[in-house]
C-alpha positions in Angstrom: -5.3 -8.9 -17.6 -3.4 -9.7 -14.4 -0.2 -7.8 -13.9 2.7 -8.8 -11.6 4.5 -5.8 -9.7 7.5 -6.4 -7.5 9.6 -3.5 -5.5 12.5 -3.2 -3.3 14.2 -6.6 -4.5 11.3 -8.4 -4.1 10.5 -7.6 -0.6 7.0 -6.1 -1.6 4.9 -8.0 -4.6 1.3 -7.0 -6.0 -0.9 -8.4 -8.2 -2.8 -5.3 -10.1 -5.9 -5.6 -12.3 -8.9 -3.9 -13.7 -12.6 -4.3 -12.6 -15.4 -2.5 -13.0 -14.3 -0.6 -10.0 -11.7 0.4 -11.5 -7.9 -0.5 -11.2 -6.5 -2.4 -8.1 -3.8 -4.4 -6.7 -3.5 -6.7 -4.0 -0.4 -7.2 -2.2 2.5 -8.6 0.3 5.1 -6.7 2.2 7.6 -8.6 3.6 9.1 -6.9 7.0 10.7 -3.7 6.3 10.5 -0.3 5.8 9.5 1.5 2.4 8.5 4.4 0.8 5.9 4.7 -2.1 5.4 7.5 -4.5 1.6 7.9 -6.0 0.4 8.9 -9.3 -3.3 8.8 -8.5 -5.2 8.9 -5.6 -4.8 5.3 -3.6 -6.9 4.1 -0.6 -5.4 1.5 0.8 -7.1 -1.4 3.0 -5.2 -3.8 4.9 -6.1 -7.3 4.7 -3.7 -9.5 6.9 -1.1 -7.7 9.7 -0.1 -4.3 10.5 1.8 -1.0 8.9 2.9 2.3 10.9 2.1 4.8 7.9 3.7 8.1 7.5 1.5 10.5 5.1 2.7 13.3 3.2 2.8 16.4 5.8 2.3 14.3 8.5 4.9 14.7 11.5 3.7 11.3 12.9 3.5 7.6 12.1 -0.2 6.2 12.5 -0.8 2.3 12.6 -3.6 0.4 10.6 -4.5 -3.1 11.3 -6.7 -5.5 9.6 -9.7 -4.3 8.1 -8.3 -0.6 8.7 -8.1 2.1 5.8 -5.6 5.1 4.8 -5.8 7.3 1.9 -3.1 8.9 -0.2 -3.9 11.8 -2.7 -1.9 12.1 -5.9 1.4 12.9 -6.9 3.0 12.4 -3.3 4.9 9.9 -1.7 4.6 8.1 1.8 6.5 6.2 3.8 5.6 2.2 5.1 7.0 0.4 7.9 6.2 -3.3 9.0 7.2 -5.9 12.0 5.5 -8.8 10.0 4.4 -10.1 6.7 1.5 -8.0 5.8 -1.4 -7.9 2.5 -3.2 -5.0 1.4 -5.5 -3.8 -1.1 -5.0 -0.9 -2.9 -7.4 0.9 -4.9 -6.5 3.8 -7.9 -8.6 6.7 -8.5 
């Protein structure tokens, strides 16, 4: 089953499902700035644009572009900033 996710009023939309990889969404950000709280552990992969990424305990922002991955351990949160439309994939451990 395909569910539809959408967060801060629609600025950021995901598509998550289940595969035998286990659970995943795929997803737009609009251009913005956001934080994310976790409840597993999430690598995240990004497909189309750029994000400046702030990790929990991190003092600096680091940017990932296309094809570039970050991961994200449980129970934190973490903060997202974009300058244009951008997709990910995020995979749930």
């Amino acid at each position: 089953m395909i569910h539809v996710n959408e967060y801060f009023e629609g600025t950021v939309k995901s598509l998550g499902y289940t595969s035998a990889e286990g659970k995943s969404t795929i997803g737009v950000m609009e251009k913005g700035e956001y934080e994310f709280g976790t409840s597993s552990h999430e690598s995240m992969t990004i497909i189309e644009g750029q994000l400046e990424v702030l990790l929990p305990g991190e003092e600096g922002w680091e940017s990932y572009t296309t094809g570039q991955s970050f991961e994200v351990e449980a129970n934190t949160k973490f903060k997202v900033k974009t300058n244009v439309q951008s997709s990910y994939l995020c995979k749930y451990r």
